[in-house]
C-alpha positions in Angstrom: 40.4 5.8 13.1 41.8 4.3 9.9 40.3 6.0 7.1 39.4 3.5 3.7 41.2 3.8 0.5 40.3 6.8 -2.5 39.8 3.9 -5.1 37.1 2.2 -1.9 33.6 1.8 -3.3 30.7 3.7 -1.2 30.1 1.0 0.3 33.4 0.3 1.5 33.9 3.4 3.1 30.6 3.5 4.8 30.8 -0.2 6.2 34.5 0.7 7.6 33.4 4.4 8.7 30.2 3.2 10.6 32.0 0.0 12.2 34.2 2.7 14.0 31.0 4.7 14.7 28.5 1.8 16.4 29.6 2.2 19.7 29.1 5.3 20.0 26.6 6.5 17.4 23.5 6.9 19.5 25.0 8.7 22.0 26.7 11.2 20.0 23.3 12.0 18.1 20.9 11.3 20.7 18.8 14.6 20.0 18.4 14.1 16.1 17.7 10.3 16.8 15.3 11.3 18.6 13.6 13.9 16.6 13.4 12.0 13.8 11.9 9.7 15.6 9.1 12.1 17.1 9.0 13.1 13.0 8.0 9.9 11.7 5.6 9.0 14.7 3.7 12.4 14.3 3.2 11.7 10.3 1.2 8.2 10.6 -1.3 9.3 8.4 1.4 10.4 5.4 3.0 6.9 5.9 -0.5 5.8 5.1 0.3 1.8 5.6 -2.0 -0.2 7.1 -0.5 -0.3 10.3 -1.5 -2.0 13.7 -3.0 0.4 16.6 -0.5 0.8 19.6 -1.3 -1.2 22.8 -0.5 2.4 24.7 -2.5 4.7 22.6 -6.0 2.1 23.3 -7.7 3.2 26.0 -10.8 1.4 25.2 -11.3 -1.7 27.8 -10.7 -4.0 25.1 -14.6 -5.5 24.6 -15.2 -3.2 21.7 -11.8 -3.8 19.2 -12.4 -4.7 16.0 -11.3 -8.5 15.3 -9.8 -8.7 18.8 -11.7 -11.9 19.0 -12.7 -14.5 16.6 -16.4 -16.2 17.3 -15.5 -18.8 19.4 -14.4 -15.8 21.9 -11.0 -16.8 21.9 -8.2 -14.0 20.9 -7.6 -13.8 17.2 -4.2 -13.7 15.6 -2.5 -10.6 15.6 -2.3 -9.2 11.8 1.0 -9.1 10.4 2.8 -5.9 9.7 6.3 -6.4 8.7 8.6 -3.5 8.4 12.0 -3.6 6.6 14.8 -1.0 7.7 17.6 -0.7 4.9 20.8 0.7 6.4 19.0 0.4 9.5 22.2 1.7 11.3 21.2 1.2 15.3 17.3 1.3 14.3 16.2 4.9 14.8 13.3 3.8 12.2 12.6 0.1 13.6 11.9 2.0 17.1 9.8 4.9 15.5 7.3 2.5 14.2 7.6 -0.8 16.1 4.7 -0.1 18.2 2.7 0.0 15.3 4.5 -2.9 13.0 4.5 -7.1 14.3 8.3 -7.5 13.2 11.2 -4.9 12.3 13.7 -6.7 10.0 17.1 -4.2 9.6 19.5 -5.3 7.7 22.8 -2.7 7.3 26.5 -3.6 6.0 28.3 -2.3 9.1 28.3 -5.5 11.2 29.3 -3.7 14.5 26.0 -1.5 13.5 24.0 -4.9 13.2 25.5 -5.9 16.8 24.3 -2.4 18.1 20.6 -2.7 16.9 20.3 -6.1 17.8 21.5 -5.4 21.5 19.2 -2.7 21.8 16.3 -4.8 20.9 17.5 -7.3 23.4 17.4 -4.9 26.2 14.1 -4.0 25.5 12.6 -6.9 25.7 12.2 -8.0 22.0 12.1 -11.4 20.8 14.5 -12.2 17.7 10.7 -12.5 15.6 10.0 -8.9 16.7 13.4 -6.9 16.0 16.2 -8.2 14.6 19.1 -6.9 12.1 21.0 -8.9 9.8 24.3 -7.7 7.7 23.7 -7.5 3.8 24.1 -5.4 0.8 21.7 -4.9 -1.5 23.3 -2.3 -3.2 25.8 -4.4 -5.4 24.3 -4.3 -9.2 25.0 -8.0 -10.2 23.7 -9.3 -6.6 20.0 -8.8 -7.0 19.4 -11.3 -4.2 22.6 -12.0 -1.8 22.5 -15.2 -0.6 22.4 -14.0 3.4 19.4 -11.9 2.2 17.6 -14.6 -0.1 15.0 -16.2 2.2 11.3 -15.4 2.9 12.0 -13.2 6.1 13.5 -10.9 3.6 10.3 -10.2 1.3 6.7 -9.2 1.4 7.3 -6.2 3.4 4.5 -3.9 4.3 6.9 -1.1 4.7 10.3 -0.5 2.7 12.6 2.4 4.9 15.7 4.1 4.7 16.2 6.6 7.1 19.1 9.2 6.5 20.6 6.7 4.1 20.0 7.4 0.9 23.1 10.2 0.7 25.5 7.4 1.2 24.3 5.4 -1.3 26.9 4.9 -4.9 23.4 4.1 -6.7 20.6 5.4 -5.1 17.7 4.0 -7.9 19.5 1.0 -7.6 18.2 0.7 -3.8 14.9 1.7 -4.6 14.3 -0.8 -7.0 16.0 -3.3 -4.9 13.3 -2.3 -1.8 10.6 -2.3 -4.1 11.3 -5.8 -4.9 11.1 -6.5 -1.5 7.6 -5.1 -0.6 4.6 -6.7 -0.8 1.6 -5.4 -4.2 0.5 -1.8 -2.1 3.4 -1.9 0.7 4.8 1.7 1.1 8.6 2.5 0.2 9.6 5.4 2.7 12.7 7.2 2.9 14.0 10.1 5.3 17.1 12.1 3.8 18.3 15.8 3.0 16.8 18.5 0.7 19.9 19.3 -1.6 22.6 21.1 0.3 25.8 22.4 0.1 28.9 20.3 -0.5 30.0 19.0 3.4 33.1 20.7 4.2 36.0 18.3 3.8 36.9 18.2 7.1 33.8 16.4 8.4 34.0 13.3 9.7 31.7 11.6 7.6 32.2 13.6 4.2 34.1 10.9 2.6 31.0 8.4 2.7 28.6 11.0 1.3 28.1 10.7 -2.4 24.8 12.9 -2.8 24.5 16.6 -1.0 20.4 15.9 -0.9 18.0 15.7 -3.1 15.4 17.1 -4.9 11.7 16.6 -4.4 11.7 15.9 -8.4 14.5 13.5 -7.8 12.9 11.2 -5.5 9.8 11.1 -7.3 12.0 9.9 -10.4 13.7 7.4 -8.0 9.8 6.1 -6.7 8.5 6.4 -10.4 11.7 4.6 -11.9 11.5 2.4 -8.7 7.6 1.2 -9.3 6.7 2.8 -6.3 5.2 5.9 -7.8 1.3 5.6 -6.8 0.2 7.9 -4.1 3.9 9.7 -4.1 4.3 12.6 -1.4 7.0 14.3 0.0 7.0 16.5 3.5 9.7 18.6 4.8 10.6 17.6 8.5 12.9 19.1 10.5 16.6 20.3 10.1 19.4 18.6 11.2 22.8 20.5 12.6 26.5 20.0 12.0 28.3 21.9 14.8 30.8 24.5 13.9 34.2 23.6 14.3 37.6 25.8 13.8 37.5 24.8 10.4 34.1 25.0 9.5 30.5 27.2 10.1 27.4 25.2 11.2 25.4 23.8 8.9 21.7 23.1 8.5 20.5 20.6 6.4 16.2 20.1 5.7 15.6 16.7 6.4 12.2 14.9 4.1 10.3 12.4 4.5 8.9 10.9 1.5 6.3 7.8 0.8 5.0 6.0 -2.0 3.2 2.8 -3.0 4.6 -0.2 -4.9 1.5 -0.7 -7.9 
């Protein structure tokens, strides 16, 4: 694997390091895919957007749902929940919470990442209007609104997410402010990432696209406050994440959060 140049910005290094990762990204961390999925489906609640109810959670016979049907008894529109997942990677947030969202918008640098979510929404059975990932950047400071990312499917999200993200990012209350932008008056901007950490050993795969070992719970708070997404702030701790031990280096656990707050 070619690795990018020392003078490479973050994002640089992160679109090249994740291209050569796509293919093989789910697989190699199927089990904290999954948990984190499992972690943001079992905290609803905390997410606390208005989200729709889950076809396979309703076991009611369907005569009794409220606004199911409109008075002429014919089936009313769905209402829309629109969720957009920054540095969506292969989606592990877009399939936590599409059963409860109308359309999943990812949008990541790494085009080969794009490729990957996209397929995987195509083998399930998902329309382009339901799941789909587009390549973009919103993380360059004098591109507020990149042309590929410019139209209406990119704004007036209900939900704003970054899951295990933010630690790449050169400017991380840059991205905030650009996702807040992005969210519709009382849309939630949610973010999944590490409790501050030790420095990654050098000899990690990915430690040259890491610019932040975690954060702390004051941190992110600044980052929503700074971000206008202060109102309502919490922060959980989830579960922990592994890096196996190599020759070179112990294992190391790293506290995964999952924070929320809502754009005034």
């Amino acid at each position: 694997m070619a690795s990018a140049s020392p003078s490479a910005s973050a994002s640089d290094q992160n679109r090249e390091f994740f291209n050569n990762e796509a293919a093989s990204y789910d697989a190699k961390h199927e089990k904290t895919l999954s948990q984190l999925v499992e972690e943001i489906r079992s905290r609803l609640d905390f997410i606390g957007a208005d989200l729709v109810e889950d076809d396979d959670d309703d076991d009611s016979d369907g005569e009794d749902g409220d606004g199911a049907v409109n008075k002429d008894g014919e089936a009313a529109p769905e209402r829309a929940v629109r969720l957009l997942d920054y540095a969506c990677g292969t989606g592990v947030v877009s399939r936590a919470l599409a059963p409860y969202t109308t359309q999943c918008v990812g949008v990541d640098l790494s085009e080969n990442m794009v490729a990957a979510y996209n397929a995987r929404a195509e083998n399930q059975g998902l329309t382009a209007d339901e799941m789909h990932a587009y390549q973009g950047n919103l993380c360059v400071p004098d591109g507020p609104s990149p042309p590929a990312l410019a139209g209406p499917t990119f704004f007036d999200f209900d939900i704003a997410a970054v899951g295990l993200g933010f630690h790449h990012f050169d400017d991380p209350a840059l991205v905030a402010r650009r996702l807040v932008e992005r969210l519709r008056p009382g849309g939630v901007l949610l973010i999944l990432d590490f409790m501050a950490h030790d420095k990654l050993d050098s000899t990690h795969a990915a430690s040259h696209t890491v610019t932040h070992h975690g954060f702390s719970e004051d941190h992110i708070r600044q980052l929503y406050e700074q971000a206008g997404a202060g109102t309502d702030f919490k922060l959980e701790q989830a579960g922990v994440a592994f890096n196996r031990a190599a020759e070179s280096r112990p294992e190391m656990r790293r506290q995964i959060f999952i924070s929320r707050g809502v754009k005034a």
